[in-house]
C-alpha angles and dihedrals in degrees: 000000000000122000121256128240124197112218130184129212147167125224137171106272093246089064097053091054094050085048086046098053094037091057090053091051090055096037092234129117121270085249089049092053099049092048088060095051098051091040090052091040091054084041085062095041082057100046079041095065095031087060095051090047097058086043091059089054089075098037086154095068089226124159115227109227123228105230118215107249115252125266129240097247085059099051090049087065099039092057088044086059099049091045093052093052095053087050084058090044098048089047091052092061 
């Protein structure tokens, strides 16, 4: 389990009793509550980052295009190729 910390803090009265009635409605403690909400608030600034990282990877706003698989007549020649090439390889030695 993860050690506990006690903070203090002051807030404007309005939002104590939002944090307060928010607590009950969930049936936690007002400490509990808060906890989660930060927790979840330092969760989003995470997923947030990590979001703008992945958008700056494509800072060309190019559009990758699907290419059609090739055909089996294609591969046929293509692995002609290669294995004639070998043959030549192999000879030269």
């Amino acid at each position: 389990m993860s050690e506990i910390s006690s903070l203090s803090l002051k807030i404007p009265q309005e939002l104590k009793e939002q944090i307060k009635a928010a607590a009950l409605e969930n049936q936690v403690s007002i400490s509990a509550e808060v906890a989660a909400r930060l927790a979840k608030s330092f969760a989003i600034v995470a997923k947030d980052s990590v979001d703008a990282e992945q958008e700056d990877v494509d800072s060309q706003h190019t559009e990758e295009v699907v290419e059609q698989p090739l055909s089996q007549k294609e591969l046929k020649k293509i692995r002609q190729l290669i294995k004639d090439k070998s043959k030549g390889a192999s000879k030269k030695k």
